[in-house]
C-alpha positions, 0 to 999 in steps of 0.5 A, a space after each residue: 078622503 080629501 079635507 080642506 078644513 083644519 077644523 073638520 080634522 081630529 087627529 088620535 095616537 090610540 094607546 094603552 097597554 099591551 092587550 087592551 084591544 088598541 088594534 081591534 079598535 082602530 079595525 072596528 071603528 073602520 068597519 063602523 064608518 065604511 071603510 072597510 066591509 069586515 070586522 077583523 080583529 087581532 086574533 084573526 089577522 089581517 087587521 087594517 094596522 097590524 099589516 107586518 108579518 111579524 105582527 100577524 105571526 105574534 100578535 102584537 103591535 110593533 110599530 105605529 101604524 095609521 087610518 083615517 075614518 070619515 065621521 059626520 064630514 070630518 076625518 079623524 087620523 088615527 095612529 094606532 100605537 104599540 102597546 109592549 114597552 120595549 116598542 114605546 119609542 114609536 108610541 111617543 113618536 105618534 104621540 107627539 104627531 097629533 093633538 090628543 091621545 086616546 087611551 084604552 084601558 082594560 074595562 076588567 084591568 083598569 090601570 096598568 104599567 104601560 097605561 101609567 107610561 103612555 100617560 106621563 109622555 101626554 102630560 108632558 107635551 101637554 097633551 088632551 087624553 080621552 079615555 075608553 075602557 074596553 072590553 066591557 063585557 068581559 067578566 068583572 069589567 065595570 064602570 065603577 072598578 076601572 074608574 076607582 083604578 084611574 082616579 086612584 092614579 091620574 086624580 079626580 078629572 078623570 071623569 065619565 061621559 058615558 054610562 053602561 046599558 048592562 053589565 059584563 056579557 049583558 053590556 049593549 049599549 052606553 047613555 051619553 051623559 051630555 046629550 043625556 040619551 041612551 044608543 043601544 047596539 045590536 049584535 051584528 058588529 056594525 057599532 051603530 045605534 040611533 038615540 033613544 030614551 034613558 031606561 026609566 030603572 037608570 033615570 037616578 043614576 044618570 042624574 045622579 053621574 050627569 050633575 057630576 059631570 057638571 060639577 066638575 066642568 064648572 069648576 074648570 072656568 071662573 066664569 062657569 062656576 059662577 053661572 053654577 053658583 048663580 043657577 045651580 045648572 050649566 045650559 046645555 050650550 054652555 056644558 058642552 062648550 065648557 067641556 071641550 074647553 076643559 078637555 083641551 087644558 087637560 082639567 077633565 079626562 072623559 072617560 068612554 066604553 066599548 065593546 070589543 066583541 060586538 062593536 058596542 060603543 063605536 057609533 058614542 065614541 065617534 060622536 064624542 071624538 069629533 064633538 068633544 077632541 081638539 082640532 088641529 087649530 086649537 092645539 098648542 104651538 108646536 115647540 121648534 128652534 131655528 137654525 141657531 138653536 134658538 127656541 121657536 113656537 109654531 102656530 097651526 097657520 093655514 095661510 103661513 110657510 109649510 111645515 111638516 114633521 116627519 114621524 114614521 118611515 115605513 120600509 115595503 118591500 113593493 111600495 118602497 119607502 112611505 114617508 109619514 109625516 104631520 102638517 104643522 103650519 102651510 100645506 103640502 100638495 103632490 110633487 111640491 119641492 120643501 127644504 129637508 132642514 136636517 139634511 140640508 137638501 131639497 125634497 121632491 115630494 112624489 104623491 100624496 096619500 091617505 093611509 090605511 095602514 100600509 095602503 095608500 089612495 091619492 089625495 090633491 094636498 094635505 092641509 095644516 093638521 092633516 096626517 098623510 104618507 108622502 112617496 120617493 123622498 130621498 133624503 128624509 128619515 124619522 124626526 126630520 122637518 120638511 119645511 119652507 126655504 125661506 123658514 127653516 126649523 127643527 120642529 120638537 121631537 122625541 128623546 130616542 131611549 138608549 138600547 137596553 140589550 146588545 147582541 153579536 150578529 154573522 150572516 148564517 152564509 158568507 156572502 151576505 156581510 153586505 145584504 146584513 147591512 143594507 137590510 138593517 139600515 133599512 130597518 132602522 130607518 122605520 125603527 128608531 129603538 133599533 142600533 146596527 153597526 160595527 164595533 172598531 174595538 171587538 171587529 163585531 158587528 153589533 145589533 141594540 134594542 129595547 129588550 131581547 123580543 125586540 131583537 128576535 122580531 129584528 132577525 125574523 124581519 131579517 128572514 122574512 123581508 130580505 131573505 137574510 139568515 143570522 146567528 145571534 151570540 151575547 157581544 164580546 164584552 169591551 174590557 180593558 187592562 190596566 196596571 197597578 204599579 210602576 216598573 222598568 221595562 227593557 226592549 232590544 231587537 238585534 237581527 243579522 242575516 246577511 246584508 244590513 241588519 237590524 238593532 235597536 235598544 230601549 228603555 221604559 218606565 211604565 206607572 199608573 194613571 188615573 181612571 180615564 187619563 188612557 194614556 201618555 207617553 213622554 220622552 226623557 232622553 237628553 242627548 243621543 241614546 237614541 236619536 230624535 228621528 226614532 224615538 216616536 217610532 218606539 211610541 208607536 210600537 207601544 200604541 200597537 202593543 198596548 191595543 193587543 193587549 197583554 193579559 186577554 187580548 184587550 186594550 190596555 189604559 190608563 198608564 204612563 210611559 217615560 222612555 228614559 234610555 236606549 242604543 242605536 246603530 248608525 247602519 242597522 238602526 231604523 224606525 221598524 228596529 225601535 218599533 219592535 223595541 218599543 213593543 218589546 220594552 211594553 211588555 218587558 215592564 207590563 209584566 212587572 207592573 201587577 197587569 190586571 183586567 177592569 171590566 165595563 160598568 153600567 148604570 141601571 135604573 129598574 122600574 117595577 111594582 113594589 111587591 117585586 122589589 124584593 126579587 129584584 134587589 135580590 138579582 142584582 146582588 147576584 149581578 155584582 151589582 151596587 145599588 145607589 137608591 130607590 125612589 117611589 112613583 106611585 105605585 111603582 119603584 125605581 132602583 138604580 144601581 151600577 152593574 157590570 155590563 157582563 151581568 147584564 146581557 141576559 137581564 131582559 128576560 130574566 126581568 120579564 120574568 120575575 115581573 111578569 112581563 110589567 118591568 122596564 129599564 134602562 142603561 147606560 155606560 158608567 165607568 171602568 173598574 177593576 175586576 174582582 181576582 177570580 173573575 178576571 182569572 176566568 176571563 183570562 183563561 177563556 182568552 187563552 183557549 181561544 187564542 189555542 183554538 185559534 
């Protein structure tokens, strides 16, 4: 499907909240436009986009995925976005990689959390946004339900382009209030439907919804506003120029049915893509810097240097890794060499495709606006810039959100510490919410992600992909130990068997340093107690000492040592003596200094409908935690509060659970502080059973 015209392309991030039919409409507009010869939808498998086993297997979207379909000589890139919102960072990618979002919302439904979510990451690129309410003939699906439920929300722009033939199981059609003709559908799933004559019993309402329509298009330009004033109509010409324009400055948000079931709808929706979205050409600048940071616009040139974003990896076990990318400005042919700016290295292209999900068919080039999969690149990743040498950018990209839930991983088999970590590298480079990686403080190996479902879907891939078994077990927290008063400490190492022996003699003070100051040691001997040569060798035992740990194992910080006395031996003193007698001395004036634990706190902020803020105030309170304040946002709240990590390792689920699946949040690492007496009692004592076990 080879375009040579940017104007001939549309390009759609189809998103919306999870169960709004998002997949199933990508299936079926393909089935509509030929390129596939089934109507498949998610329920069954085997969808165009949802080509992951785990997809298949849980029914669900997971990673963005693209198709293209051919409509009226144009071709239209779809990307075909997730829907839960622990998978929305993909969905933000796509977003980004295209001029316009189409937006499905549950015609029964109407406007749901991640409908709110998806809608304020359009409006914050500035992003045109072309609703379809789906599944129209479900029971209490209407027009008027969904439509009060967007307007309540988004405000009055939100506007129908299209009215119901029938209602609920009766739906069979749409009349298109621009052409002002009606296209009723048969039940054989095609989703294509000639014009016909409005139905005489709809004439008022049509009129009625279409002077409407033409209200709020003038009012999107002066100079159509005052034709409207001057005629009291909009010629047909000036209301669909009018209308793309208004759609493009996001003044209007159309609003269009389908039907799931039948295809109802598919052929108007079409239409109303290719007639009524931007093109490539019409989109803003896209926002880039250059190589000093300074900021950059690039316009969408056919005839300027290429660029091309880099928004999805995609990781096949037999394709190998298929690069999907976005031509800003330029174009891009097979076997073309471009500059990786990141990486700073050339990139041979291999050839260049088409995509229908996974699946790719051969294409000469991708031209300026084009959506297209790129073969054998080895050095890019996910948000990179492939670009011209001569113009290297970074094009904008999307802020990556923390993870919010962290998990221990071990291979089930011994042998497979080196077949985790190649998997899960390969796994990150198509995931971007997705963290792997050692920890150097526990020795753990560490898997992060946007909740518990996303971590389960991790290890499945695991199994199913590269043949790798894990156990997953809550990571072992990073507390620290600390002390909360001065004290003199005395270290003495004296050793004779025979031959030279050993001797060393030290003494400390340790005292209290403030939250964060870690730790500081200064020497305070005038003469030759100890000569020069071996007193950092006492600062290093205590370094060695103070990373063990003296109550559980953990690092301690924040305090201060004054080495302030000390002996030694001209024969049997050495640097190993005084690096014993330093540890010794640390742990003589630790256990004098009221040792105690501090615990990791995070900062959380929890997004949730106001009916559950009570339950969730509750939660917290029983988390230990301290709110700092709410703020509303519609008709959702937002808590923040500071948690102790330990609190929080089960909170996606529990979180999921009293919001039915349509709470969200985030974390982040706030501070230390001490911990409460019979907490860090329990937490010593566990300490303690292991190092028995051990």
């Amino acid at each position: 499907m080879q375009v040579d015209s940017s104007d001939k392309i549309r390009n759609l991030a189809i998103a919306g909240h999870s169960g709004t039919g998002k997949t199933t409409l990508a299936s079926a507009l393909l089935y509509t436009s030929g390129v596939v010869n089934r109507l498949t939808k998610t329920e069954d498998g085997g969808t165009t986009t949802d080509f992951d086993e785990e997809e298949i297997h849980r029914g669900i979207s997971i990673g963005v995925a693209p198709c293209a379909v051919p409509w009226n000589q144009h071709k239209l890139n779809l990307l075909d976005c997730p829907g839960y919102a622990m998978f929305l960072t993909d969905t933000e990618a796509a977003i980004r990689a295209t001029d316009a979002m189409l937006l499905c919302v549950d015609g029964a439904s109407g406007v749901e959390v991640v409908t709110e979510k998806v809608w304020d990451y359009a409006a914050e690129i500035a992003q045109p946004v072309l609703i379809n309410l789906t599944k129209m003939d479900r029971e209490r699906a209407t027009l008027d339900g969904a439509l009060a439920s967007l307007q309540e929300r988004f405000g009055r722009e939100v506007m129908p382009i299209q009215l119901p033939i029938g209602s609920e199981h009766d739906f069979s059609g749409v009349i298109d209030l621009v052409s002002g003709k009606a296209y009723n559908y048969d039940l054989d799933g095609a989703g294509k439907a000639g014009p016909t004559d409005v139905p005489e019993e709809m004439a008022d309402e049509v009129e009625e919804w279409r002077n409407k329509l033409i209200e709020m298009v003038a009012e999107s330009s002066e100079e159509l506003l005052e034709k409207y004033f001057e005629e009291g109509d909009l010629s047909q010409e000036d209301l669909i120029s009018g209308l793309r324009r208004a759609i493009r400055r996001r003044r209007l948000f159309p609003v269009t049915l389908s039907s799931l079931a039948h295809g109802r709808g598919n052929s108007a929706l079409l239409d109303a893509i290719v007639d009524l979205m931007p093109t490539p050409l019409e989109r803003a600048p896209f926002p880039a810097t250059n190589i000093g940071g300074e900021d950059l616009e690039i316009e969408p040139d056919a005839n300027g240097p290429m660029a091309a974003l880099v928004f999805k990896t995609l990781s096949d076990p037999f394709a190998g890794k298929i690069t999907l990318l976005r031509v800003v400005s330029g174009e891009i042919a097979g076997d073309a060499t471009t500059w990786n700016t990141r990486a700073e290295q050339s990139e041979r292209l291999g050839g260049v495709h088409v995509m229908q999900g996974k699946t790719g068919s051969t294409i000469p080039k991708l031209v300026t606006g084009d959506i297209g999969g790129v073969s054998k690149l080895k050095h890019a990743q996910t948000g990179d810039t492939l670009c011209d040498k001569n113009r290297p950018i970074h094009l904008g990209w999307i802020h990556v959100a923390e993870p919010a839930i962290t998990f221990a991983i071990e291979p089930k088999s011994k042998g497979d510490e080196e077949k985790i970590g190649d998997a899960l590298h390969r796994l990150q480079e198509e995931d971007l919410a997705l963290k792997a990686g050692r920890d150097p403080e526990t020795g753990e190996f560490l898997l992060s992600g946007q909740g518990q479902l996303h971590v389960e879907i991790t290890v499945a891939k695991l199994h199913n992909r590269f043949h790798v078994d894990v156990v997953l077990h809550p990571p072992r927290i990073p507390y620290r130990e600390t002390i909360r008063r001065k004290a003199n400490g005395h270290g003495r190492h004296k050793k004779q068997s025979g031959g030279r022996g050993q001797f060393a003699d030290c003494k400390i003070t340790v005292e209290p340093l403030a939250h964060g100051e870690d730790f500081e040691f200064v020497d305070e001997i005038f003469g030759g107690s100890i000569p020069q040569s071996y007193r950092p060798a006492v600062e290093k035992g205590i370094q060695e000492a103070r990373a063990r740990g003296f109550l559980a194992g953990y690092k301690m910080v924040d305090f201060k040592v004054r080495l302030t006395d000390g002996k030694y031996h001209d024969v049997d003193s050495s640097e190993l003596a005084f690096k014993i007698a330093g540890s010794l001395a640390f742990k003589d004036a630790v256990a004098k200094a009221a040792p105690t634990l501090m615990e990791p706190m995070m900062k959380i902020e929890v997004t949730v409908d106001e009916e559950v803020m009570g339950d969730i105030m509750s939660d917290l309170s029983q988390r230990r935690g301290r709110p700092q304040g709410v703020e509303a946002n519609g008709s959702t709240q937002t808590v923040t509060a500071i948690v102790p990590m330990a609190e929080m390792l089960s909170y996606a689920p529990a979180l999921n659970s009293i919001t039915q699946g349509k709470g969200s949040f985030h974390m982040e690492f706030s501070s230390y502080e001490e911990m409460p007496a019979n907490v860090a009692q329990k937490v010593v004592e566990a300490a303690n059973r292991k190092k028995e076990e051990d």
